[in-house]
N, C-alpha and C positions, 0 to 999 in steps of 0.2 A: 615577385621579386625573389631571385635567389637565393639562397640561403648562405651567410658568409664562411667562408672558409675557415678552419678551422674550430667552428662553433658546436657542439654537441645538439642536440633534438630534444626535447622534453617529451617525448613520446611517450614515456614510460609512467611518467607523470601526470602525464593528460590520463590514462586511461583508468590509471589508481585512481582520480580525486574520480573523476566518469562512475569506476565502480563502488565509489563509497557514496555516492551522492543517489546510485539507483538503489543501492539499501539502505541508505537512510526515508528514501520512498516506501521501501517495501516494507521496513518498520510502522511507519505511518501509516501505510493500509493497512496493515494488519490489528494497529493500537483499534485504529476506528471501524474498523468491522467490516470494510469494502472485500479483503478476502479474508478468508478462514483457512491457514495454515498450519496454524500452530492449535491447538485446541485449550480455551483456558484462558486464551493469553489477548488483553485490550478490555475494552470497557464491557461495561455490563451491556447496556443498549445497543443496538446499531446506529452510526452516525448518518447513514443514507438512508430511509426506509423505503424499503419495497412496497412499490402502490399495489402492484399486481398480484399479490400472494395476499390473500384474504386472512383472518384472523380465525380462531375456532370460534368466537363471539359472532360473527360475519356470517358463519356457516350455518349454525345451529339455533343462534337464535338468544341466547341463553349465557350469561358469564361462568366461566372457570369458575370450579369448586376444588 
């Protein structure tokens, strides 16, 4: 359907909420641990845990001292 004449495009506005809405994502990864950008910054734990990366406990036998 055409666009009417004389009507303006939100275009510009589409892409601003577009680009607040992918860093409010990017926030959210980062709170929970999925990536490591910022150093410091999110929770203590990871929210995902890695199955495939062994623990030093895993490895050696033995708990952290």
């Amino acid at each position: 359907m055409p666009r009417l004449v004389g009507h303006r495009s939100h275009t510009g506005a589409n892409i601003t909420i577009l680009m607040i809405i992918i860093a409010m994502f990017g926030v959210i990864y980062e709170y929970f641990g999925v990536m490591n950008i910022v150093p410091g910054f999110g929770r203590e734990g990871r929210f995902f845990q890695l199955k495939s990366q062994p623990t030093n406990e895993q490895v050696i036998g033995k708990p952290n001292q």
